[in-house]
mmCIF file of the C-alpha atoms, coordinates in Angstrom:
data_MODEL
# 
_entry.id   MODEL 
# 
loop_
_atom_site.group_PDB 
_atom_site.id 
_atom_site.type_symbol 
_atom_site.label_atom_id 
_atom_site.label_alt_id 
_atom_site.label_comp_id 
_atom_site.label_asym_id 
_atom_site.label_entity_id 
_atom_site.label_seq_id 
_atom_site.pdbx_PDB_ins_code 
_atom_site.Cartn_x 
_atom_site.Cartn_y 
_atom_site.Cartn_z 
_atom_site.occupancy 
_atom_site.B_iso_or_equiv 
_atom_site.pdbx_formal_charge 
_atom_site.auth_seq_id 
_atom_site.auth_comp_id 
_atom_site.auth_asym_id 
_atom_site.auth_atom_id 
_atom_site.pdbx_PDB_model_num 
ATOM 1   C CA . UNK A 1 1   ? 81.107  65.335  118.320 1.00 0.00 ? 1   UNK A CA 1 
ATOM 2   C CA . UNK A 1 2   ? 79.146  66.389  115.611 1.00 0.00 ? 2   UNK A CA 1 
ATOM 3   C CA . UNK A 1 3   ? 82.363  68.109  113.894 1.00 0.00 ? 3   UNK A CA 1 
ATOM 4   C CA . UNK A 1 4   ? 83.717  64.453  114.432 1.00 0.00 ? 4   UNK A CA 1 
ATOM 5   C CA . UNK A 1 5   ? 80.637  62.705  112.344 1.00 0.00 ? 5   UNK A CA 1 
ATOM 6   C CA . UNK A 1 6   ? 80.839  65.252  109.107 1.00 0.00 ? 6   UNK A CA 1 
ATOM 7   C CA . UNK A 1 7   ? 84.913  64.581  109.017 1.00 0.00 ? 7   UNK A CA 1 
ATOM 8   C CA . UNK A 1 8   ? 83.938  60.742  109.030 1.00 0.00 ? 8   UNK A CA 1 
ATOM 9   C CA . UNK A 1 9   ? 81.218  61.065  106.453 1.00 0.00 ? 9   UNK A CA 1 
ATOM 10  C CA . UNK A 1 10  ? 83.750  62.881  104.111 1.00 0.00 ? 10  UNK A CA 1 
ATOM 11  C CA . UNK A 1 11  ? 86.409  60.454  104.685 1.00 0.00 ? 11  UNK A CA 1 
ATOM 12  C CA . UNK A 1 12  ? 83.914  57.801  104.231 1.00 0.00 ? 12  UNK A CA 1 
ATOM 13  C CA . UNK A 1 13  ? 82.483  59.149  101.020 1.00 0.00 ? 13  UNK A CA 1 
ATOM 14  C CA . UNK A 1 14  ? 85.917  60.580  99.771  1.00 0.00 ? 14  UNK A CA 1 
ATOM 15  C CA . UNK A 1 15  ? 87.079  56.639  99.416  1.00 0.00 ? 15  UNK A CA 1 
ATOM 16  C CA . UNK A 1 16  ? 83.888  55.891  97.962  1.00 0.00 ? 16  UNK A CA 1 
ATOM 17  C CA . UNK A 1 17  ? 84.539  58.519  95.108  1.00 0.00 ? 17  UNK A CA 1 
ATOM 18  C CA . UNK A 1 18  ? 88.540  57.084  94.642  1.00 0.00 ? 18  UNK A CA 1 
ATOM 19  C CA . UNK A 1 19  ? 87.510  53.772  94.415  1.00 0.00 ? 19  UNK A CA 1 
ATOM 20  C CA . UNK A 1 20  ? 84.395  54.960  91.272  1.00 0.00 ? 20  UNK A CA 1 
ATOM 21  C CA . UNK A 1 21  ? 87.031  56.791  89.761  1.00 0.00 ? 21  UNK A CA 1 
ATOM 22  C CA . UNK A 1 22  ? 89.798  54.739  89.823  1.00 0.00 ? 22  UNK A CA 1 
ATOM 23  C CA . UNK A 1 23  ? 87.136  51.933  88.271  1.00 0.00 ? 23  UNK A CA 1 
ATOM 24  C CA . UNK A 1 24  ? 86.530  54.251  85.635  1.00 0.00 ? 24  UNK A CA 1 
ATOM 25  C CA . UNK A 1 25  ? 89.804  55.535  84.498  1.00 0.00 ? 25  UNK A CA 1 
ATOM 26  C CA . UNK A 1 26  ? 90.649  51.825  84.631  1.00 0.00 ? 26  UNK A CA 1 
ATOM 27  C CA . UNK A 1 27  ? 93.893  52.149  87.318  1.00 0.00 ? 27  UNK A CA 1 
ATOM 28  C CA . UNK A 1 28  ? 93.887  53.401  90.680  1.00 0.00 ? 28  UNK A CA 1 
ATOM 29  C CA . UNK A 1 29  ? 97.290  54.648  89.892  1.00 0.00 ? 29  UNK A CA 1 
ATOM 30  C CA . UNK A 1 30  ? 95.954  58.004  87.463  1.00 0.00 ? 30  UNK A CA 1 
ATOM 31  C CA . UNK A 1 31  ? 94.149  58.456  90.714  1.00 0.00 ? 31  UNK A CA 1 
ATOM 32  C CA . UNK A 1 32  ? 97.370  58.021  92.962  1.00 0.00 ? 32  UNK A CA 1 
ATOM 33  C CA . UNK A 1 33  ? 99.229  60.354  90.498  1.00 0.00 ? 33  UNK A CA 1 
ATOM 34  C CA . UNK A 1 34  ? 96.816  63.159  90.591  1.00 0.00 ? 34  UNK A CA 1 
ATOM 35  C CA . UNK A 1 35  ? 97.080  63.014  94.349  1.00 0.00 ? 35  UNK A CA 1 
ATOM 36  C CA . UNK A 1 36  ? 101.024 63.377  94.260  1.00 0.00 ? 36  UNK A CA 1 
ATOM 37  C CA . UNK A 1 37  ? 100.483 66.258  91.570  1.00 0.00 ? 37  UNK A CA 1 
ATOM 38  C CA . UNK A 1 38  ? 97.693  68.062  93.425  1.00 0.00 ? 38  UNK A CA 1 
ATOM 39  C CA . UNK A 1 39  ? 99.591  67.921  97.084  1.00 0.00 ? 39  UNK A CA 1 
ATOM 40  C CA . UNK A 1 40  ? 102.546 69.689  95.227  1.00 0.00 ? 40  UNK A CA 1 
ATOM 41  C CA . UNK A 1 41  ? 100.533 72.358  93.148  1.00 0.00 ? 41  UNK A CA 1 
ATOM 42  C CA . UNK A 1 42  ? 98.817  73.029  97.307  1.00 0.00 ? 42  UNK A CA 1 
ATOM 43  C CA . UNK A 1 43  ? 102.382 73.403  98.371  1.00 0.00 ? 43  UNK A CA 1 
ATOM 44  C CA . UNK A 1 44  ? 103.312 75.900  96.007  1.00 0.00 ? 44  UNK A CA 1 
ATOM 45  C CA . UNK A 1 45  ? 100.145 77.511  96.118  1.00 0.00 ? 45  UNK A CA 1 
ATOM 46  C CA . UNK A 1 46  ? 100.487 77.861  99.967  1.00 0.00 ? 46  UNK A CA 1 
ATOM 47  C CA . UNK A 1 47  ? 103.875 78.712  99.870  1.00 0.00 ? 47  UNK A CA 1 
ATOM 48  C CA . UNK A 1 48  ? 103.153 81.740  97.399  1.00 0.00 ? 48  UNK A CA 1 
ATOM 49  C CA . UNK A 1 49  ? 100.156 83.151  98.974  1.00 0.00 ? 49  UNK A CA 1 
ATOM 50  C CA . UNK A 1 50  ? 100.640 82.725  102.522 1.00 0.00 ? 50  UNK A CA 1 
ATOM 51  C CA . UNK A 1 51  ? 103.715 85.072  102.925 1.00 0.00 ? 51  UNK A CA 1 
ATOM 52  C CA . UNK A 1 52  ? 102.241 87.844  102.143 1.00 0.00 ? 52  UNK A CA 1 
ATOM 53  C CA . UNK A 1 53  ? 99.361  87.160  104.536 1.00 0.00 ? 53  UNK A CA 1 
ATOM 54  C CA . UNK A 1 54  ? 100.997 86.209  108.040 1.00 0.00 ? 54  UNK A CA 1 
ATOM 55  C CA . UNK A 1 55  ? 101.679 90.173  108.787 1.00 0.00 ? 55  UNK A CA 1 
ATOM 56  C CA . UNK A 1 56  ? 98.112  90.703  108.740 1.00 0.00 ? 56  UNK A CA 1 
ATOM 57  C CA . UNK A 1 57  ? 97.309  87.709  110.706 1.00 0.00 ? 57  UNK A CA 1 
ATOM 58  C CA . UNK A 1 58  ? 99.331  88.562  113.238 1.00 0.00 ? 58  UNK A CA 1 
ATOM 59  C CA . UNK A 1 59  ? 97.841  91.912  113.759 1.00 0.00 ? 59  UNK A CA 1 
ATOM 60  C CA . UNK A 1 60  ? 94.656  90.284  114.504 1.00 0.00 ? 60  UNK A CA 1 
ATOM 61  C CA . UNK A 1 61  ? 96.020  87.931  116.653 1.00 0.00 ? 61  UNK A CA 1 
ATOM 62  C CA . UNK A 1 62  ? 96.935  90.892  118.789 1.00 0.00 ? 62  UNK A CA 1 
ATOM 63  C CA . UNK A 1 63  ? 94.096  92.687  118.698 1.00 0.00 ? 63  UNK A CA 1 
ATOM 64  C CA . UNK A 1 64  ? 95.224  95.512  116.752 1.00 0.00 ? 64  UNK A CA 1 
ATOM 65  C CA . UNK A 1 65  ? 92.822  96.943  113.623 1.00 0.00 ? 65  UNK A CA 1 
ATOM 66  C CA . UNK A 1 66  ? 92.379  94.041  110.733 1.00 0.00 ? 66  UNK A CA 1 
ATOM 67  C CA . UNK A 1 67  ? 93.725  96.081  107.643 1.00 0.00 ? 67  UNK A CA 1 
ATOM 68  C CA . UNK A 1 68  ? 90.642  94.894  105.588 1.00 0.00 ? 68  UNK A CA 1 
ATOM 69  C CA . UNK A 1 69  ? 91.134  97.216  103.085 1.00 0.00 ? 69  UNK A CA 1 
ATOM 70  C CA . UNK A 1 70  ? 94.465  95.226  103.013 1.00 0.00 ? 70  UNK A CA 1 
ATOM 71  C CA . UNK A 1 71  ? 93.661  93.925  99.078  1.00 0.00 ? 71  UNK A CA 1 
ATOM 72  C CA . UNK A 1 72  ? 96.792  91.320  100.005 1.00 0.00 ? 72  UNK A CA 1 
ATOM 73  C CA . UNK A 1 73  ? 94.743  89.868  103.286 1.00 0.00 ? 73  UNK A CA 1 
ATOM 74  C CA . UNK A 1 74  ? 91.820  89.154  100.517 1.00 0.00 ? 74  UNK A CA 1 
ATOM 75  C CA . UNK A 1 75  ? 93.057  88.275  97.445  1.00 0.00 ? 75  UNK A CA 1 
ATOM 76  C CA . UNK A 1 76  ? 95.296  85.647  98.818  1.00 0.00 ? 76  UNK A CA 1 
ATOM 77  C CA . UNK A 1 77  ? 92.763  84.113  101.296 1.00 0.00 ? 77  UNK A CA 1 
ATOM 78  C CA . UNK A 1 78  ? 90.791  82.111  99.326  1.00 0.00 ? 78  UNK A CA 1 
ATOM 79  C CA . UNK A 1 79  ? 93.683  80.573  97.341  1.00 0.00 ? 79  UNK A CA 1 
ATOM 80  C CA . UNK A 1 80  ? 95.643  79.731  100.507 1.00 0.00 ? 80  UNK A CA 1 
ATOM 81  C CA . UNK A 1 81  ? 92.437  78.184  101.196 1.00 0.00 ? 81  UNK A CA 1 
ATOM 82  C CA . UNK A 1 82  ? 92.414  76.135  98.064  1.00 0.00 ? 82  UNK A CA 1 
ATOM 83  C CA . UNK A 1 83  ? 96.156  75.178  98.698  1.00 0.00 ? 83  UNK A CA 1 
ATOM 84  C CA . UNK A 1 84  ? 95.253  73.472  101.679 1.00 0.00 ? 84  UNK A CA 1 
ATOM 85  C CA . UNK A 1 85  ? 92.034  71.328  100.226 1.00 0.00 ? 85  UNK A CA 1 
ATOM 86  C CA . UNK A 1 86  ? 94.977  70.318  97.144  1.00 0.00 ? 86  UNK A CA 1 
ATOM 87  C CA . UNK A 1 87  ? 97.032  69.313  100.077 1.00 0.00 ? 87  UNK A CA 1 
ATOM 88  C CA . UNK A 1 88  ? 94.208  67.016  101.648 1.00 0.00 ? 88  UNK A CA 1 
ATOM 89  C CA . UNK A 1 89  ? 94.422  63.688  99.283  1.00 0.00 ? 89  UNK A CA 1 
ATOM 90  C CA . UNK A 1 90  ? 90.929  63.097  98.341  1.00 0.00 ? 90  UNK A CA 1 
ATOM 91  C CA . UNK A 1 91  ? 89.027  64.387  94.962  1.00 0.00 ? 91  UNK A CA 1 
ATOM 92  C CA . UNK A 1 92  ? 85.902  65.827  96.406  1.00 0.00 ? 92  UNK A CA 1 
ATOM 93  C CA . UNK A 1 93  ? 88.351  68.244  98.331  1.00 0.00 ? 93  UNK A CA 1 
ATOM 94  C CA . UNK A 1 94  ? 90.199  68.968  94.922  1.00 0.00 ? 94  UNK A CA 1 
ATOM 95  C CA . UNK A 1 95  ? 87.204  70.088  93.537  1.00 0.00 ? 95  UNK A CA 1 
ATOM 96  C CA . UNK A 1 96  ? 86.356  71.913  96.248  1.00 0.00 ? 96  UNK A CA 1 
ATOM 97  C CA . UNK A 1 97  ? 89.753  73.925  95.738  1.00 0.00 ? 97  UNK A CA 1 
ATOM 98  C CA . UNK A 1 98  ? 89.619  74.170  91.658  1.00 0.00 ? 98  UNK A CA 1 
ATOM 99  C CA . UNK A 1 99  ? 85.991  76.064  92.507  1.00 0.00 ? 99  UNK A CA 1 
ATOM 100 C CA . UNK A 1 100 ? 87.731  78.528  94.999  1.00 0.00 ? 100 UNK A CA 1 
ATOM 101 C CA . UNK A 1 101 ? 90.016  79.234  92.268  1.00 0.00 ? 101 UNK A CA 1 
ATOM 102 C CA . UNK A 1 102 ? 87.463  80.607  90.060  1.00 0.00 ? 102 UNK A CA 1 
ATOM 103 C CA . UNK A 1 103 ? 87.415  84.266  90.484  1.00 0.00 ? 103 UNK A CA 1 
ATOM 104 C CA . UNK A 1 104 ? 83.534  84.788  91.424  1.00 0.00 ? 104 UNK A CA 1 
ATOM 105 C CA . UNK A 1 105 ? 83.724  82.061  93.694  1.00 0.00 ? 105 UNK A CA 1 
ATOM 106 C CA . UNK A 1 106 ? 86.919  84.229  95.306  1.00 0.00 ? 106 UNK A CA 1 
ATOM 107 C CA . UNK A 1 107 ? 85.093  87.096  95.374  1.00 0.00 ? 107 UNK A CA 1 
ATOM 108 C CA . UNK A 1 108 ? 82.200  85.497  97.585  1.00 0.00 ? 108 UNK A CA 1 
ATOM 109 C CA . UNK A 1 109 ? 84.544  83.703  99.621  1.00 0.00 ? 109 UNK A CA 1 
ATOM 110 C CA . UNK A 1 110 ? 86.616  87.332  100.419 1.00 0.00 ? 110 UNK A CA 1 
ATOM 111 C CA . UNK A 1 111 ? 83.399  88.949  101.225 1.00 0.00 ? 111 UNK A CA 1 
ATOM 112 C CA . UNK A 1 112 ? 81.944  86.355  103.205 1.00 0.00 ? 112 UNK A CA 1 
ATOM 113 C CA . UNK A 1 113 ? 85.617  85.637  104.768 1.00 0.00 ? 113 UNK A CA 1 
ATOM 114 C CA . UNK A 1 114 ? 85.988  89.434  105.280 1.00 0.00 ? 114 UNK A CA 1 
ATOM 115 C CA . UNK A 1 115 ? 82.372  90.096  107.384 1.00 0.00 ? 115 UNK A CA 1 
ATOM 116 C CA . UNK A 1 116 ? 83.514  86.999  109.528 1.00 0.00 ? 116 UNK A CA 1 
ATOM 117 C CA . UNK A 1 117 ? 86.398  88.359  110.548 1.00 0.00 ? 117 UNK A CA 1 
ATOM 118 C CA . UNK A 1 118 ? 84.973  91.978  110.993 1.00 0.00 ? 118 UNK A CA 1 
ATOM 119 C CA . UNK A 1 119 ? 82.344  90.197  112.678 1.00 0.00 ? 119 UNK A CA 1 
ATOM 120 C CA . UNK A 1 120 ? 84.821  88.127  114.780 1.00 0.00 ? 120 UNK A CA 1 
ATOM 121 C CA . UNK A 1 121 ? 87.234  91.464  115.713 1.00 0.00 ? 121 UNK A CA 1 
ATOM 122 C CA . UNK A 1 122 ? 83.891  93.480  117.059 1.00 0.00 ? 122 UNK A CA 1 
ATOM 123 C CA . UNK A 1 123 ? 82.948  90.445  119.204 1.00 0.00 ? 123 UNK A CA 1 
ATOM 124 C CA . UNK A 1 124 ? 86.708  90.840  120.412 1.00 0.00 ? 124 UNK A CA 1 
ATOM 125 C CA . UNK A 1 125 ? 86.530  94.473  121.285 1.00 0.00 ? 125 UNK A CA 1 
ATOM 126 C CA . UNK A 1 126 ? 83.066  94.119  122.904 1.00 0.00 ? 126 UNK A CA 1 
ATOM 127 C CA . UNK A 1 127 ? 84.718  91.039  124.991 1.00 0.00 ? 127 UNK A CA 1 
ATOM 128 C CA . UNK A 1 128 ? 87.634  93.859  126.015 1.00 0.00 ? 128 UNK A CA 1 
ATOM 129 C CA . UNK A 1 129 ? 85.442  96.861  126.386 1.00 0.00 ? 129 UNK A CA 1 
ATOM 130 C CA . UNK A 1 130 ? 82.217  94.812  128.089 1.00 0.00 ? 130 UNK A CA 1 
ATOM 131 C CA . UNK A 1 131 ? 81.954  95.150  131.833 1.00 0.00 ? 131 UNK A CA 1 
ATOM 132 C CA . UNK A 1 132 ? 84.008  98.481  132.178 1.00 0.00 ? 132 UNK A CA 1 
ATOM 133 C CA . UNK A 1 133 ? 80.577  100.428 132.575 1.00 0.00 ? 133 UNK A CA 1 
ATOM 134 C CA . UNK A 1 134 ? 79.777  98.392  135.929 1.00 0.00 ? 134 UNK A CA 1 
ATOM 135 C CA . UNK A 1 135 ? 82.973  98.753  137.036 1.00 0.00 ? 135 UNK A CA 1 
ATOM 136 C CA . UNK A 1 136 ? 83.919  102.411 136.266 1.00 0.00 ? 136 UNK A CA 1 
ATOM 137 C CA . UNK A 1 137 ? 80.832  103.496 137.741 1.00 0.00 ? 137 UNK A CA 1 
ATOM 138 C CA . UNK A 1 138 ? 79.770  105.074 134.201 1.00 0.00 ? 138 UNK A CA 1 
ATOM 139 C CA . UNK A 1 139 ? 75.967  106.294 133.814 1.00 0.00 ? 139 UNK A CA 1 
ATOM 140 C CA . UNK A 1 140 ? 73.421  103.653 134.150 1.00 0.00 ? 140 UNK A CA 1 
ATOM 141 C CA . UNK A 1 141 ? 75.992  100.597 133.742 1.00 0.00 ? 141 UNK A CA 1 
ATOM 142 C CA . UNK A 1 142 ? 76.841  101.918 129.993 1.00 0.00 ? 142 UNK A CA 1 
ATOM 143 C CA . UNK A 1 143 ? 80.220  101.261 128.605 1.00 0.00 ? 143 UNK A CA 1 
ATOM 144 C CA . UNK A 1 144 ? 82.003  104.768 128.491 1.00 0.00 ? 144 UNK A CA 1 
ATOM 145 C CA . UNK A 1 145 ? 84.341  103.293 125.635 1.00 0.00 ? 145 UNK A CA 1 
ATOM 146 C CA . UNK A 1 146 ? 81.004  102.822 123.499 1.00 0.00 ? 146 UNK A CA 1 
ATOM 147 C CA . UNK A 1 147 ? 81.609  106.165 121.594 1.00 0.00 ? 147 UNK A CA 1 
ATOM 148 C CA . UNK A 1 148 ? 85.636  104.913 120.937 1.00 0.00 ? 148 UNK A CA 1 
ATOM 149 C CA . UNK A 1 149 ? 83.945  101.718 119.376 1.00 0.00 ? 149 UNK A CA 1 
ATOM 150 C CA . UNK A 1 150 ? 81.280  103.119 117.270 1.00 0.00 ? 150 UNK A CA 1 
ATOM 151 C CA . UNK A 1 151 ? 84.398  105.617 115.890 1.00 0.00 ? 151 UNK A CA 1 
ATOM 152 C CA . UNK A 1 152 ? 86.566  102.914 115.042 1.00 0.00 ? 152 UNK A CA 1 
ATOM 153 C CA . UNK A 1 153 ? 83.985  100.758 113.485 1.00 0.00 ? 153 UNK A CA 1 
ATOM 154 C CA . UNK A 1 154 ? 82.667  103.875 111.414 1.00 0.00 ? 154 UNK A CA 1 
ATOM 155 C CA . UNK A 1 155 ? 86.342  104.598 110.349 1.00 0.00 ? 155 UNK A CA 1 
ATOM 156 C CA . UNK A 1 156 ? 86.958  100.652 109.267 1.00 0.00 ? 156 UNK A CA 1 
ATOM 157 C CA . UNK A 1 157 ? 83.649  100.920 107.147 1.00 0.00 ? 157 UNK A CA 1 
ATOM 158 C CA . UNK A 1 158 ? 85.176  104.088 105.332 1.00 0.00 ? 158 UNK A CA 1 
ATOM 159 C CA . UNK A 1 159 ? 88.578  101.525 104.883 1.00 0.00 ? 159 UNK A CA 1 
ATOM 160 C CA . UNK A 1 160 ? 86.123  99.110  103.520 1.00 0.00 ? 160 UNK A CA 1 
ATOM 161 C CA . UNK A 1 161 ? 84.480  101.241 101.187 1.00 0.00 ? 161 UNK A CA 1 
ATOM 162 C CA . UNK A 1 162 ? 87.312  102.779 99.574  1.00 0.00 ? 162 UNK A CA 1 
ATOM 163 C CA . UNK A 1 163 ? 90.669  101.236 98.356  1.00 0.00 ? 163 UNK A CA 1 
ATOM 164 C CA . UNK A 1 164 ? 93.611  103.701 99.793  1.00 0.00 ? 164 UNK A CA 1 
ATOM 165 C CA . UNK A 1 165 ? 97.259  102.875 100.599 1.00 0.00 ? 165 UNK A CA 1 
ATOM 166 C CA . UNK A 1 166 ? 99.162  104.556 103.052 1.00 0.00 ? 166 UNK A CA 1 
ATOM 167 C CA . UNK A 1 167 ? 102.749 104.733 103.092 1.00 0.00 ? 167 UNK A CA 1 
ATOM 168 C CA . UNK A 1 168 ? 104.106 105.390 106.252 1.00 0.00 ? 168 UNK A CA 1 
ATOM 169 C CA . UNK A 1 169 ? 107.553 106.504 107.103 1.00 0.00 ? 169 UNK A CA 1 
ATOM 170 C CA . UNK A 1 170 ? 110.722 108.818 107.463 1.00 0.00 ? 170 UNK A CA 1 
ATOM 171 C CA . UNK A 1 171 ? 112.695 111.084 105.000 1.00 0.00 ? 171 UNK A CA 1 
ATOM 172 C CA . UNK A 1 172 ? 115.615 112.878 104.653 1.00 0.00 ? 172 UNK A CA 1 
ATOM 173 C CA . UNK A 1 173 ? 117.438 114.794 102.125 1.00 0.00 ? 173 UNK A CA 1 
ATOM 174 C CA . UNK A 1 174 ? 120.270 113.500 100.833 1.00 0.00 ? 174 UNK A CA 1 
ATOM 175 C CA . UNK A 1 175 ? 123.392 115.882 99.362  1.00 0.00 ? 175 UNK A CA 1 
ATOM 176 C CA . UNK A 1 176 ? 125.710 113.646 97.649  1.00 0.00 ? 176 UNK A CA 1 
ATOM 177 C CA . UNK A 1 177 ? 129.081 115.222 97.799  1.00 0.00 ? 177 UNK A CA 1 
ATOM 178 C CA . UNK A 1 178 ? 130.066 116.444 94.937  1.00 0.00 ? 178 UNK A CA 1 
ATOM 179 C CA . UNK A 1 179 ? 133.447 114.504 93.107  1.00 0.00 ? 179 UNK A CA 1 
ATOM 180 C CA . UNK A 1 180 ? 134.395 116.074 89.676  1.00 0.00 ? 180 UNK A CA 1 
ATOM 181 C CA . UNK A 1 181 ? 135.989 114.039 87.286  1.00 0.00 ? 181 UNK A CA 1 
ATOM 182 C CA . UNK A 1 182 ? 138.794 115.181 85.303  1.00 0.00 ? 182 UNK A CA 1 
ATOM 183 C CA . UNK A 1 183 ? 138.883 113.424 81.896  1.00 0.00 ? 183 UNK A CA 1 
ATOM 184 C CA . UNK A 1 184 ? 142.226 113.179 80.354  1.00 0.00 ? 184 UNK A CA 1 
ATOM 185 C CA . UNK A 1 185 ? 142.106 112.292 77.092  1.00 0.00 ? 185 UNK A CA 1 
ATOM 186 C CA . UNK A 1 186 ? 143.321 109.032 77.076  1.00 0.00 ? 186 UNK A CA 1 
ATOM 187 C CA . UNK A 1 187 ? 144.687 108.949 72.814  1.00 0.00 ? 187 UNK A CA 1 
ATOM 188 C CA . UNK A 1 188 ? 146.962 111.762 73.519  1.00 0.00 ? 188 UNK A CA 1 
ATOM 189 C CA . UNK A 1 189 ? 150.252 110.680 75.033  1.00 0.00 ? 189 UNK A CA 1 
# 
């Protein structure tokens, strides 16, 4: 309900801000045209960013580790972000996306984006891992998977503290076989 009353005040105070600016540009249709402009340049914007993002997004839907050192997963963020209030036709929402675009607004929209979802993923595991104490019979009701956590939140605040890429994956030498050329000399005949 109350989610319902702050989406009607914006609407509400998004045609209020059309109808002043449209009154001061002297057409409604500069205001019209800026709409059609900005809902492409969110396309595109979307389009770009979000690609390299849905792998990572769909590791956290299933629960496996976020990749947070993943500098794709928060550089793109807030500008998928900002593609989506360019979509929304309204200019307080446009300059809500032109001030994600600045970079030190993106950098305190990653950080404060990232500690959500770190935030979010712990809740997660503690949903997963709560209640197995009482049931396994552990010591005094603790959770005997507490040690597990604490290790894999120690080792994501390593990820988070320095940037490292790890390539992952199979080799195998390779001996071409060997074709000589003979070269004729093609003048002589």
């Amino acid at each position: 309900m109350k989610l319902a009353l702050i989406v009607l005040a914006g609407l509400i105070l998004e045609v209020f801000v059309w109808i002043g600016v449209g009154d001061l540009v002297g057409s409604m249709w500069y205001v019209f045209f800026w709409f059609v402009a900005a809902f492409f340049i969110g396309i595109n914007l979307v389009r770009k960013y979000a690609a390299g993002v849905m792998p990572q997004m769909q590791q956290m839907q299933m629960g496996m580790a976020m990749g947070a050192a993943d500098p794709a997963l928060g550089a793109n963020l807030p500008k998928i972000v900002a593609g989506f209030f360019l979509l929304i036709p309204g200019l307080i929402s446009d300059v809500l996306a032109l001030l994600i675009l600045i970079p030190a607004v993106q950098n305190a929209f990653k950080a404060a984006a990232m500690k959500l979802m770190l935030k979010r993923q712990q809740s997660m595991m503690e949903q997963m891992m709560g209640g197995m104490g009482a049931n396994m019979g552990g010591a005094q009701g603790q959770n005997p998977f507490a040690d597990l956590m604490r290790q894999m939140q120690d080792m994501q605040g390593q990820a988070n503290s320095h940037d490292s890429t790890i390539i992952d994956g199979e080799a195998r030498e390779v001996t071409p076989e060997a074709k000589r050329l003979d070269l004729k000399d093609v003048n002589k005949k």
